[in-house]
N, CA, C and O of each residue as an XYZ file, in Angstrom:
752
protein
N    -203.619   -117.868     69.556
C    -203.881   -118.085     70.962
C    -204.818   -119.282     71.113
O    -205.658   -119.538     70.250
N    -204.688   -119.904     72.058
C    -205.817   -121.010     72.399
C    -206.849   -120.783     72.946
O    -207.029   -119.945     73.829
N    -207.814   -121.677     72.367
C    -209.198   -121.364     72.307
C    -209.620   -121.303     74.170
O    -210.665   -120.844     74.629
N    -208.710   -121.778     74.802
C    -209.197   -121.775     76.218
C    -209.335   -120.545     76.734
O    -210.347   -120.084     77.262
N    -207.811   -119.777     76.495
C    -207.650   -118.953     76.782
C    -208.230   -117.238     76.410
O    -208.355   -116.310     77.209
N    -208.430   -117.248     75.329
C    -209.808   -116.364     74.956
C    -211.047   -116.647     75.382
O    -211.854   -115.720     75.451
N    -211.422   -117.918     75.734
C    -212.491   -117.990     76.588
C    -212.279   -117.531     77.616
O    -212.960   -116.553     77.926
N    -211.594   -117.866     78.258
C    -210.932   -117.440     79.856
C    -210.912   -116.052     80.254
O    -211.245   -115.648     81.368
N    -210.447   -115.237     79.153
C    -210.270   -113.582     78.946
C    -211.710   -112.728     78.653
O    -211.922   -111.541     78.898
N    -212.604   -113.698     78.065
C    -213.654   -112.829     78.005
C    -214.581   -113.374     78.948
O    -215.631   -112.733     78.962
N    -214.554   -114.189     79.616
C    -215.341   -114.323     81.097
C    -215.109   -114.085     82.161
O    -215.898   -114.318     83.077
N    -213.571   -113.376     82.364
C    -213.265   -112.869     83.246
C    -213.395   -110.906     82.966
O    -213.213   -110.160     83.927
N    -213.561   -110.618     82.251
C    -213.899   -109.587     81.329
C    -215.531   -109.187     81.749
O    -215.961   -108.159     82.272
N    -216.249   -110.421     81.304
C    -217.537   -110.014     81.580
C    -217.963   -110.147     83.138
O    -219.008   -109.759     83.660
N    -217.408   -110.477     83.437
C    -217.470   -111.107     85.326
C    -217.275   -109.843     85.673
O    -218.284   -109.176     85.901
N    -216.041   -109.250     85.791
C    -215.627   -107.896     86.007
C    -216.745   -106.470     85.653
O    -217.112   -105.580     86.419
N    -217.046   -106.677     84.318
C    -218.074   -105.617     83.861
C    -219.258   -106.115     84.649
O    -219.835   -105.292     85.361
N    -219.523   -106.870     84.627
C    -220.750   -107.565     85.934
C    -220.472   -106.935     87.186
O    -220.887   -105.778     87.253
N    -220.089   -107.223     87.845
C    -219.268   -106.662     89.491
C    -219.416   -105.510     89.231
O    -220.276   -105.055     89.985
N    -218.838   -104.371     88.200
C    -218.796   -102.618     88.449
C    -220.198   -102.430     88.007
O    -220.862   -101.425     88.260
N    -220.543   -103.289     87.442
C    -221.997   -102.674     86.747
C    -223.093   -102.542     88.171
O    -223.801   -101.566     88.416
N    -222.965   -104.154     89.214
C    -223.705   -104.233     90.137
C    -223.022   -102.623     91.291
O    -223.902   -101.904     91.765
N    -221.526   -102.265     91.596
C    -221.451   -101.430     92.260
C    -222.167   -100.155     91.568
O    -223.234    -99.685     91.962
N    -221.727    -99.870     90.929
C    -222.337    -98.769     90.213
C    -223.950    -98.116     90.376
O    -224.323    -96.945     90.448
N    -224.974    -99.845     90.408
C    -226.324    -99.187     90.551
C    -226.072    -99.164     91.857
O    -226.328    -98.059     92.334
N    -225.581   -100.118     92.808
C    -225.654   -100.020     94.148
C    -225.403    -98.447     94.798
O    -225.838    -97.895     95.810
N    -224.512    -98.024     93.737
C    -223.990    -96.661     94.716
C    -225.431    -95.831     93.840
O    -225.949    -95.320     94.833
N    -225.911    -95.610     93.218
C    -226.945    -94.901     92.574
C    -228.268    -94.959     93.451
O    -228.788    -94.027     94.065
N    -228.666    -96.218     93.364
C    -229.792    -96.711     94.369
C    -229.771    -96.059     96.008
O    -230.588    -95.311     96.545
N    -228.743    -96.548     96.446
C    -228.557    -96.858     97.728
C    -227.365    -95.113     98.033
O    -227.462    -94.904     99.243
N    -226.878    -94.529     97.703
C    -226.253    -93.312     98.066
C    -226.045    -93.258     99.489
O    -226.843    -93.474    100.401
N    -224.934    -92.958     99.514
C    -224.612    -93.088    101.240
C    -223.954    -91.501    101.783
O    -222.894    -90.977    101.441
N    -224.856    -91.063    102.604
C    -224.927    -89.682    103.056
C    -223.411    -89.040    103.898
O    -222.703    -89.604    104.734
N    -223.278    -87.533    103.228
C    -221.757    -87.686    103.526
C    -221.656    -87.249    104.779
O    -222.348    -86.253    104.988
N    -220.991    -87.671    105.761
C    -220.958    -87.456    107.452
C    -220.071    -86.356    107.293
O    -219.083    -86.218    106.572
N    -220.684    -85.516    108.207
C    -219.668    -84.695    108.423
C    -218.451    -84.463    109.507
O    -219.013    -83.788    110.369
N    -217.692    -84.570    109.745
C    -216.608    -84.924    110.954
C    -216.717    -84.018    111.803
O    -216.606    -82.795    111.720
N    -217.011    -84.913    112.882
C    -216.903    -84.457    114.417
C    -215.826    -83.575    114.617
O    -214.831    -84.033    114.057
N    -215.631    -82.646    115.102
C    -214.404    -81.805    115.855
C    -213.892    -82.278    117.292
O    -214.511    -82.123    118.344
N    -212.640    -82.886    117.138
C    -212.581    -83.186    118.451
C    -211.303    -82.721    118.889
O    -210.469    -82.662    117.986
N    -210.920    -82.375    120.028
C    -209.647    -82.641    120.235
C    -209.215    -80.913    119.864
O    -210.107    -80.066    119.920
N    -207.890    -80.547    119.521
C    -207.735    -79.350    118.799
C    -208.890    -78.803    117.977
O    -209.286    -77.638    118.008
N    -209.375    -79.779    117.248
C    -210.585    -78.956    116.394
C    -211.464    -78.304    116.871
O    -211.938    -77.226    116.513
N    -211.680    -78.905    117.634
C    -212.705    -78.268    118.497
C    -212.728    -76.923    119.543
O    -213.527    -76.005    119.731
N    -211.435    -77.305    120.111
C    -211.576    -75.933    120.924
C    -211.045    -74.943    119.905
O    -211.242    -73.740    120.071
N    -210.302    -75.459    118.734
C    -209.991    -73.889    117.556
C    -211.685    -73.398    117.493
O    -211.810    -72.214    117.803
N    -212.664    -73.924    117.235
C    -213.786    -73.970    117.182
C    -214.427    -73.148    118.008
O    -215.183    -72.284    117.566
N    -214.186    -73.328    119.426
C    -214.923    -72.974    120.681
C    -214.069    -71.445    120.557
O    -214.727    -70.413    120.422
N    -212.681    -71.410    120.611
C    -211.844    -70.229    120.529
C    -212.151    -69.111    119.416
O    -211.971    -67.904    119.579
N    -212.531    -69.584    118.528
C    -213.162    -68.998    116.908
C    -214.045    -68.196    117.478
O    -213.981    -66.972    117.364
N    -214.988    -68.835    118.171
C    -216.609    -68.387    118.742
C    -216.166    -67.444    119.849
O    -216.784    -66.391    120.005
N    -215.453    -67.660    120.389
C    -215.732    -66.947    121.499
C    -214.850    -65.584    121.190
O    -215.230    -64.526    121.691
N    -213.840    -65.614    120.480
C    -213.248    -64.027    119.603
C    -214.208    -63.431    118.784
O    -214.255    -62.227    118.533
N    -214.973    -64.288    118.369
C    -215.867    -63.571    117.255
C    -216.885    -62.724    118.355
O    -217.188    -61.532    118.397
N    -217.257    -63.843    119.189
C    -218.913    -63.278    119.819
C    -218.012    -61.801    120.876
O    -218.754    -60.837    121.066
N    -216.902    -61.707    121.339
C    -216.493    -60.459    121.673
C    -215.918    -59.767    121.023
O    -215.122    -59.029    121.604
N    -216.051    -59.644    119.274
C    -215.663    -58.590    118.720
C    -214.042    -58.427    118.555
O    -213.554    -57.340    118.243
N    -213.270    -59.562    118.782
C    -211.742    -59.082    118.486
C    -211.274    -59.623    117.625
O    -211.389    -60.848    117.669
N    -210.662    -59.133    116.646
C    -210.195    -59.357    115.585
C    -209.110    -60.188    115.734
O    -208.330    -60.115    116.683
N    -209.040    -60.900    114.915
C    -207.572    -62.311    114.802
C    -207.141    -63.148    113.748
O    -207.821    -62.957    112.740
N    -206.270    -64.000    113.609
C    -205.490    -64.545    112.847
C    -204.873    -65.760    112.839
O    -203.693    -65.919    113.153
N    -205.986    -67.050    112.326
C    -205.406    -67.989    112.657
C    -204.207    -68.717    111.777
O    -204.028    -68.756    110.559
N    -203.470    -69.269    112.860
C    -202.005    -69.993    112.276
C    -201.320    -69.398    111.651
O    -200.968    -69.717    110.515
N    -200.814    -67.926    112.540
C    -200.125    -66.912    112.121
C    -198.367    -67.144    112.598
O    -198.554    -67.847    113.592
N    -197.261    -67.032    112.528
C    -196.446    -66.767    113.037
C    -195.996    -65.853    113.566
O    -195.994    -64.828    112.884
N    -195.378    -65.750    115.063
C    -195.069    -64.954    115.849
C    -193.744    -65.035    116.414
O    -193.713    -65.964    117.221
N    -192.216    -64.213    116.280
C    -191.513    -64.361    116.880
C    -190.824    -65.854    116.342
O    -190.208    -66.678    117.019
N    -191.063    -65.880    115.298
C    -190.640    -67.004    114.583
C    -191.498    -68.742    115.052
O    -190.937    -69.790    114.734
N    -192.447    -68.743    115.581
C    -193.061    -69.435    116.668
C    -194.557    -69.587    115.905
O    -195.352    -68.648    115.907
N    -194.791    -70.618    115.383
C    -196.181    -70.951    114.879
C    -197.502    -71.015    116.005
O    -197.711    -71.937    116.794
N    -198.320    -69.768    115.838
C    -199.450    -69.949    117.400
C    -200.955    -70.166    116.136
O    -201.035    -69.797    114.964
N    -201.831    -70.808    116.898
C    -203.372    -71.059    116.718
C    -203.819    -69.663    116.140
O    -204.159    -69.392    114.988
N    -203.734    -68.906    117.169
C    -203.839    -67.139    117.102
C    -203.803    -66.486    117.261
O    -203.266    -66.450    118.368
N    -204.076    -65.262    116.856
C    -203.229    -64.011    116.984
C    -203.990    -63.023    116.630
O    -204.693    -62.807    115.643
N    -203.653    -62.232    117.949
C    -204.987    -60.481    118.003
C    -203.800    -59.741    117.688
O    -202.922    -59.602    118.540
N    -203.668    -59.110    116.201
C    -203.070    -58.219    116.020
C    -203.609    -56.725    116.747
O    -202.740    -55.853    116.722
N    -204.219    -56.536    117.045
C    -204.609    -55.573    117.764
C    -203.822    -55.140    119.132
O    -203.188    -54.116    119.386
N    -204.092    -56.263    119.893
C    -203.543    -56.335    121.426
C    -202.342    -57.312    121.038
O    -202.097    -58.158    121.898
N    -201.634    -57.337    120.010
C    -200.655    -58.172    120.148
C    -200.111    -59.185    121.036
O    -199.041    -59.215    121.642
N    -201.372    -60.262    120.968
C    -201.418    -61.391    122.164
C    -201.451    -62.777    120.691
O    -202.260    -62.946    119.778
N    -200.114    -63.563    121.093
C    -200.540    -64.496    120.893
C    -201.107    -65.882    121.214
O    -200.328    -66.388    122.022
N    -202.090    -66.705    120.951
C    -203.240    -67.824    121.615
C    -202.310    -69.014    121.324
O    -202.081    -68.916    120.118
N    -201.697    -70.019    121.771
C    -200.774    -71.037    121.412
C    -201.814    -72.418    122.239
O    -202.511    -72.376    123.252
N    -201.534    -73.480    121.335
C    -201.764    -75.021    122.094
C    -200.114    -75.578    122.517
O    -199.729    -76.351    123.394
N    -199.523    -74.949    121.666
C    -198.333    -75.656    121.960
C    -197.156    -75.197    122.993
O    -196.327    -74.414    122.529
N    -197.004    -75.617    124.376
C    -195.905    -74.783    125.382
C    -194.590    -74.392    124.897
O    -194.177    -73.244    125.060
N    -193.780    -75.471    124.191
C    -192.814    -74.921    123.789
C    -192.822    -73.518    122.981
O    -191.689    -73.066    122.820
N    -193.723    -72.852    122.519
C    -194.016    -71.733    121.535
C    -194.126    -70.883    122.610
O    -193.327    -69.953    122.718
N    -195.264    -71.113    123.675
C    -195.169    -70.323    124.393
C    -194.569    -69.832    125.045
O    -194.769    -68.627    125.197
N    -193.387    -70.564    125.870
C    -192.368    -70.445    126.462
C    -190.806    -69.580    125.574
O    -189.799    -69.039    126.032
N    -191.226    -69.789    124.387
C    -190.206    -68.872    123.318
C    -190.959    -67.694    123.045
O    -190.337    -66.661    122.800
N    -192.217    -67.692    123.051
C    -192.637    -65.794    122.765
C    -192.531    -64.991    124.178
O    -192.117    -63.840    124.317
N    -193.152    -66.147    125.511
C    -193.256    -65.423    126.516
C    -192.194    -64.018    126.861
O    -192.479    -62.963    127.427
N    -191.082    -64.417    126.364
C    -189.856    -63.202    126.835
C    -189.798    -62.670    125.697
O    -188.692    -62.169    125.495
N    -190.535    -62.558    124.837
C    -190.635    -61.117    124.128
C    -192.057    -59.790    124.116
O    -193.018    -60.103    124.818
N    -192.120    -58.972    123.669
C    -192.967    -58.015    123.749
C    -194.595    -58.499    123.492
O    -195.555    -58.040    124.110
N    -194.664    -59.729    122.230
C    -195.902    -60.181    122.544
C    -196.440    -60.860    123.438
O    -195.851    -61.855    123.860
N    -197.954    -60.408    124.050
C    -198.330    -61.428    125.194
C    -198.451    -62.761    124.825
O    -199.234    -63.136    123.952
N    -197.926    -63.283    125.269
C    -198.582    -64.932    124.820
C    -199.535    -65.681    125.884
O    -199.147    -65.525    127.042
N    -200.566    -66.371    125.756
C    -201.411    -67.304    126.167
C    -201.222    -68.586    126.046
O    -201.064    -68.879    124.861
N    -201.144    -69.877    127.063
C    -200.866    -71.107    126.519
C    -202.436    -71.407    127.020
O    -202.901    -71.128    128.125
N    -203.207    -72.132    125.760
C    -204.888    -73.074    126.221
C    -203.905    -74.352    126.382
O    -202.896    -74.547    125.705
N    -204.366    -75.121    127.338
C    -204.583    -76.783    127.346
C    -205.808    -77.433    126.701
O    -206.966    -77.049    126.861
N    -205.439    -78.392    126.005
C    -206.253    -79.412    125.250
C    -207.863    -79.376    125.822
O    -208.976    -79.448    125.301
N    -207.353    -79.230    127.130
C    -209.145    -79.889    128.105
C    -209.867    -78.777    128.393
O    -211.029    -78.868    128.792
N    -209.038    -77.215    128.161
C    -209.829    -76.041    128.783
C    -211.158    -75.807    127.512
O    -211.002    -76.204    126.357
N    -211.884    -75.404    127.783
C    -213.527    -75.057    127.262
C    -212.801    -73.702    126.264
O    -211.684    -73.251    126.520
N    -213.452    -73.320    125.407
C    -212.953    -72.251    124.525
C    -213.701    -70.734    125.160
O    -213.198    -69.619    125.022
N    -214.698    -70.962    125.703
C    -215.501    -70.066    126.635
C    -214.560    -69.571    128.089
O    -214.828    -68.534    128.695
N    -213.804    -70.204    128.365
C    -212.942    -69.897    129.789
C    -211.368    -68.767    128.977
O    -210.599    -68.187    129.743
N    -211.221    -68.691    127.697
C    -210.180    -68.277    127.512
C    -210.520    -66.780    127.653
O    -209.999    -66.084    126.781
N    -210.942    -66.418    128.157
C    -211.269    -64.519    128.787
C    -210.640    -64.512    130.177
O    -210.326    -63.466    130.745
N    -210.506    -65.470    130.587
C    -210.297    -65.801    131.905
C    -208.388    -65.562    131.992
O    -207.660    -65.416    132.974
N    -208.149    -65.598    130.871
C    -206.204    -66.007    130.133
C    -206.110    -64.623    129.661
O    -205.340    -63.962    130.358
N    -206.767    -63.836    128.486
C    -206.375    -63.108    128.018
C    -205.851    -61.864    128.777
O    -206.466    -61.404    129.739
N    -204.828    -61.397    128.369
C    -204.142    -59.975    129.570
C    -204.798    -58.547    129.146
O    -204.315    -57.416    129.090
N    -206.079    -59.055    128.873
C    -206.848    -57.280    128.645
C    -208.143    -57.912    129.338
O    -208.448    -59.047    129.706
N    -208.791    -56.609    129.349
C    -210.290    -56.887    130.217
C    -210.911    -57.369    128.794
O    -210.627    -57.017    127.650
N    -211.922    -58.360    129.313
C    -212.691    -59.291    128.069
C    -214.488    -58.768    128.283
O    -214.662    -58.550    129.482
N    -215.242    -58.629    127.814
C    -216.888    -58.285    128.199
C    -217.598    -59.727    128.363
O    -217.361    -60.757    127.732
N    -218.291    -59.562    129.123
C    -219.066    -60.902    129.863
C    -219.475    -61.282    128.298
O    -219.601    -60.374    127.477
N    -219.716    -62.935    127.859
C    -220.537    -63.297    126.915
C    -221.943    -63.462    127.587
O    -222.245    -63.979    128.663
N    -222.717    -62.859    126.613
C    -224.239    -63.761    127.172
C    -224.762    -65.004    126.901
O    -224.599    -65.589    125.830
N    -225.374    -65.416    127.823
C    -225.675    -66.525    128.316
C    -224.611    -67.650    128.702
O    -224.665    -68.848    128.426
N    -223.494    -66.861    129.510
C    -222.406    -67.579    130.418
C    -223.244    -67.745    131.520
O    -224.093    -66.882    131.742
N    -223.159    -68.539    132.110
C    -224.004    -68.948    133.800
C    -222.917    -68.969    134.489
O    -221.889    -69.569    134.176
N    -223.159    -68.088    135.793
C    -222.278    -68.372    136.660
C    -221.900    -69.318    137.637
O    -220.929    -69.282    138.393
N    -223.201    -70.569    137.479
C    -223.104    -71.520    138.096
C    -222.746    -72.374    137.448
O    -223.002    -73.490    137.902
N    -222.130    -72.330    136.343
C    -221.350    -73.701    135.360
C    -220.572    -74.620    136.344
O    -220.114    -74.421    137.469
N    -220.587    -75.728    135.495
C    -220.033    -76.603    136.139
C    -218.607    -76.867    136.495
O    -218.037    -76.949    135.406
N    -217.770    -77.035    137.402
C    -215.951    -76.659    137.150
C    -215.345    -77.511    136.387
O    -215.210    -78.532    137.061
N    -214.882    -77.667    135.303
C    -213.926    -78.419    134.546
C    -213.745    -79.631    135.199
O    -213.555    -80.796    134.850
N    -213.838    -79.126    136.073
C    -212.439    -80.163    136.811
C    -213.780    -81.599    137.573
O    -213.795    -82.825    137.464
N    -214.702    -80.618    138.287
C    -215.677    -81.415    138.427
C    -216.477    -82.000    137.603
O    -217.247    -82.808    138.122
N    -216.556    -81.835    136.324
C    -217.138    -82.366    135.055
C    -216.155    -83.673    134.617
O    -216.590    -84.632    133.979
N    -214.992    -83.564    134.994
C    -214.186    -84.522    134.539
C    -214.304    -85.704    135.273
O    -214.219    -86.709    134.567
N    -214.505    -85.944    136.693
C    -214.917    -86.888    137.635
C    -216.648    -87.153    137.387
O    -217.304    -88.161    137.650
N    -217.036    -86.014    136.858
C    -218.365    -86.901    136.375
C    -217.835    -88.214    135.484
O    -217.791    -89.428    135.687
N    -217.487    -87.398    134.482
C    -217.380    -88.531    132.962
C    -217.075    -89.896    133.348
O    -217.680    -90.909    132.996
N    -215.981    -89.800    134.175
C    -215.261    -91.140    134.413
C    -216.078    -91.566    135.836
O    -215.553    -92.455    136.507
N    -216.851    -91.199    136.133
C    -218.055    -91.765    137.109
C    -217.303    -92.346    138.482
O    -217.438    -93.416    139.075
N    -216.310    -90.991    138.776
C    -216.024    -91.214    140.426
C    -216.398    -89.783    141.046
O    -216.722    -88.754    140.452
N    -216.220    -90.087    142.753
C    -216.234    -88.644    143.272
C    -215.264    -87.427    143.237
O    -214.053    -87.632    143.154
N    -215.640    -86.484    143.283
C    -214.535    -85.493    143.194
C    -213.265    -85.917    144.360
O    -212.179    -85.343    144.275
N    -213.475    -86.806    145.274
C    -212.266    -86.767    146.573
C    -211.932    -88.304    146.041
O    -211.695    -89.035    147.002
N    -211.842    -89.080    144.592
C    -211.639    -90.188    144.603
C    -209.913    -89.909    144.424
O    -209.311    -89.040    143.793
N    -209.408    -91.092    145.301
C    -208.016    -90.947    144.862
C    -207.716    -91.352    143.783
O    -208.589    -91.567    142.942
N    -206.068    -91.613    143.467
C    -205.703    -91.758    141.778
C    -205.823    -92.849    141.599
O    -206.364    -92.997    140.503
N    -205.543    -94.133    142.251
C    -205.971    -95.453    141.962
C    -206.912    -95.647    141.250
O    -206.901    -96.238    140.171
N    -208.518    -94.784    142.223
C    -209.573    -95.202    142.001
C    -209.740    -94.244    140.716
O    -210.468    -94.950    140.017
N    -209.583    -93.435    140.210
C    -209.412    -92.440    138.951
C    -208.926    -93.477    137.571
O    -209.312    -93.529    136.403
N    -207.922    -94.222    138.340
C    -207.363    -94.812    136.951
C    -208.204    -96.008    136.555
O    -208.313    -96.270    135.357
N    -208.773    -96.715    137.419
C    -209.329    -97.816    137.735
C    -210.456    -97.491    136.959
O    -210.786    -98.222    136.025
N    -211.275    -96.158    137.333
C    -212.298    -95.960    136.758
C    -212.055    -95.886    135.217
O    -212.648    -96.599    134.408
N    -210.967    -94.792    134.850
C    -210.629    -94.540    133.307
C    -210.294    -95.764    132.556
O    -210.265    -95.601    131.337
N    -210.074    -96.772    132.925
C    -209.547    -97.971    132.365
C    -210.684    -98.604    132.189
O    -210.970    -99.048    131.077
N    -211.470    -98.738    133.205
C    -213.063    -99.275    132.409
C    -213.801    -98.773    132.217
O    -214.875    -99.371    132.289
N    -213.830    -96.866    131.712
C    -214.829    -96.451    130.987
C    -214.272    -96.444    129.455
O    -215.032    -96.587    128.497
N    -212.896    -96.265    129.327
C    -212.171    -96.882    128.114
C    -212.777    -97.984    127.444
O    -213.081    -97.878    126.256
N    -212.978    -99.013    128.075
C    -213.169   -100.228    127.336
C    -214.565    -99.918    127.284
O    -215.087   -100.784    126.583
N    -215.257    -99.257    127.609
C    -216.939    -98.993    126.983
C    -216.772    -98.408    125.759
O    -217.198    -98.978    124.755
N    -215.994    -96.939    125.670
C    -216.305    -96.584    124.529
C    -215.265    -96.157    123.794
O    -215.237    -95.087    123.186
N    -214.197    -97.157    123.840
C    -213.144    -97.177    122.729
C    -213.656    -97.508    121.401
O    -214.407    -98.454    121.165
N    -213.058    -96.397    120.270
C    -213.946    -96.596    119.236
C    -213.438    -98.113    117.962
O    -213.939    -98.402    116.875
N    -212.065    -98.894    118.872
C    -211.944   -100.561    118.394
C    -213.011   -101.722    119.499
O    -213.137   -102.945    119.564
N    -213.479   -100.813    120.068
C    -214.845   -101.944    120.692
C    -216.238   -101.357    120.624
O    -217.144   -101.544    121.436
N    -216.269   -100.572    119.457
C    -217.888   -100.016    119.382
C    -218.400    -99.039    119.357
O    -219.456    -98.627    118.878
N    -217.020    -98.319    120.318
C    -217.256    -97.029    120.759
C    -217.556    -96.223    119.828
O    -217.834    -96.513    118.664
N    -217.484    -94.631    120.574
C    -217.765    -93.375    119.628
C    -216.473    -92.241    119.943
O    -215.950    -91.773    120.954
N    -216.291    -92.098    118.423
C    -214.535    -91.303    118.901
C    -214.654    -90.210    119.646
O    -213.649    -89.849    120.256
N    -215.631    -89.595    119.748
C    -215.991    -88.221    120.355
C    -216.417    -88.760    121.965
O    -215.845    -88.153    122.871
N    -216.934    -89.349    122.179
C    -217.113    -89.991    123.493
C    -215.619    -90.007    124.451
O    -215.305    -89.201    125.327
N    -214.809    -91.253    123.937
C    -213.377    -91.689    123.698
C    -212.503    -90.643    124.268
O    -211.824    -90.733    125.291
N    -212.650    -89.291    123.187
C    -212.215    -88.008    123.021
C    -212.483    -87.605    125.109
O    -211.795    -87.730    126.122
N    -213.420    -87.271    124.881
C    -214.334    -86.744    126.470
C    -213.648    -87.550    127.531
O    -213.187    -86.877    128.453
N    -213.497    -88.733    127.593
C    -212.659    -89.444    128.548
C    -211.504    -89.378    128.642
O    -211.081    -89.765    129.730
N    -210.606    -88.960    127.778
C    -209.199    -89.133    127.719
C    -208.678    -87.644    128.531
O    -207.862    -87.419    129.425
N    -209.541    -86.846    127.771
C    -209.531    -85.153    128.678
C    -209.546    -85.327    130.256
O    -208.653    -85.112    131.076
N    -211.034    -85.850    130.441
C    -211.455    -86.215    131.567
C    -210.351    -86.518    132.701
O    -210.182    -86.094    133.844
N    -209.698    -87.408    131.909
C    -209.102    -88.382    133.035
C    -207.576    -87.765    132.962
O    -206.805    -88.088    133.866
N    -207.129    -86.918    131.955
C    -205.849    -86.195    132.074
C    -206.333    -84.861    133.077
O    -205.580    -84.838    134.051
N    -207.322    -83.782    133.137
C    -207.951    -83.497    134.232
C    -208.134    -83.658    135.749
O    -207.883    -82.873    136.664
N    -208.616    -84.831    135.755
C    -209.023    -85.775    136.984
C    -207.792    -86.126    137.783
O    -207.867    -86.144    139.012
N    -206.241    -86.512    136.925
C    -205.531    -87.115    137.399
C    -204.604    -85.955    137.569
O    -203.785    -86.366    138.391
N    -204.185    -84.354    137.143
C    -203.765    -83.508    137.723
C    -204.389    -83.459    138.951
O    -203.729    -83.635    139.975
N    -206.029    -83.158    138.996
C    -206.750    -82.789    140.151
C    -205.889    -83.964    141.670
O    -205.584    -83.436    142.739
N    -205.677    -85.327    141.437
C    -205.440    -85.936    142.557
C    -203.698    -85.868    142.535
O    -203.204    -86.239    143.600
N    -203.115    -85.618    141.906
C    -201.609    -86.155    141.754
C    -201.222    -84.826    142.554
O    -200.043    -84.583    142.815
């Protein structure tokens, strides 16, 4: 082989062992703390829904099949199944199990409000909470009587605040998109 080329091979060799050697202390030194992921979206209200079966004591089963029909969950007990998805619901509805459809934007705390048995108050529910619906015209920073123009108008430039390709925060992002699917039943 030529003498260039064994030179060539072992300085690109040591260059390389250089570079992993510098990542290596870098990741030792410097350790970068592991984030834990936000729940947003489905995750979250499985989350909120989790809590709120647990804190009333009913037993369940998540991502059970029902009626051939994949649901979130399922009270074998009261044979009710909890679905995100309508088409599921709309295929168990006409059989013997109850079915429940949540929407994306409902709070996991309001699903007592759905279930077809009597549910026991949670504590520390306030009865002066805020309405969904009026929380959603907060976010997007119009009045509750704004029409849809002004709804979209608004959602389009609270978007560009906190879209998470301009800075934003995905969980923020998350809150607006609800918001404004909310907001825009409320006027339509």
């Amino acid at each position: 082989m030529p003498e260039w080329l064994v030179v060539g091979l072992w300085l690109s060799g040591a260059i390389g062992a250089l570079i992993a050697g510098i990542f290596v202390a870098g990741a030792r030194l410097y350790p970068t703390e592991p984030t834990r992921p936000t729940a947003t979206g489905e995750g979250r209200r499985r989350t909120e829904i989790r809590q709120y079966l647990s804190t009333i004591g009913e037993a369940f089963a998540e991502d059970h099949f029902v009626e051939g029909q994949h649901v979130a969950f399922y009270l074998p007990e009261r044979d009710v199944a909890i679905t995100f998805d309508a088409r599921a619901y709309f295929r168990i509805e006409h059989s013997p199990t109850r079915a429940v459809l949540v929407e994306h934007e409902m709070p996991g705390m309001h699903l007592g409000d759905r279930l077809p048995f009597e549910t026991p108050e949670v504590a520390g529910e306030d009865d002066d909470r805020l309405d969904p619906r009026e929380a959603a015209f907060a976010v997007l920073g119009v009045s509750p009587g704004a029409s849809a123009p002004e709804v979209k108008r608004a959602y389009r430039e609270k978007v560009k605040e906190v879209h998470p390709d301009h800075g934003g925060d995905r969980e923020r992002f998350q809150r607006v998109r609800e918001a404004y699917t909310t907001a825009r039943k409320r006027v339509s």
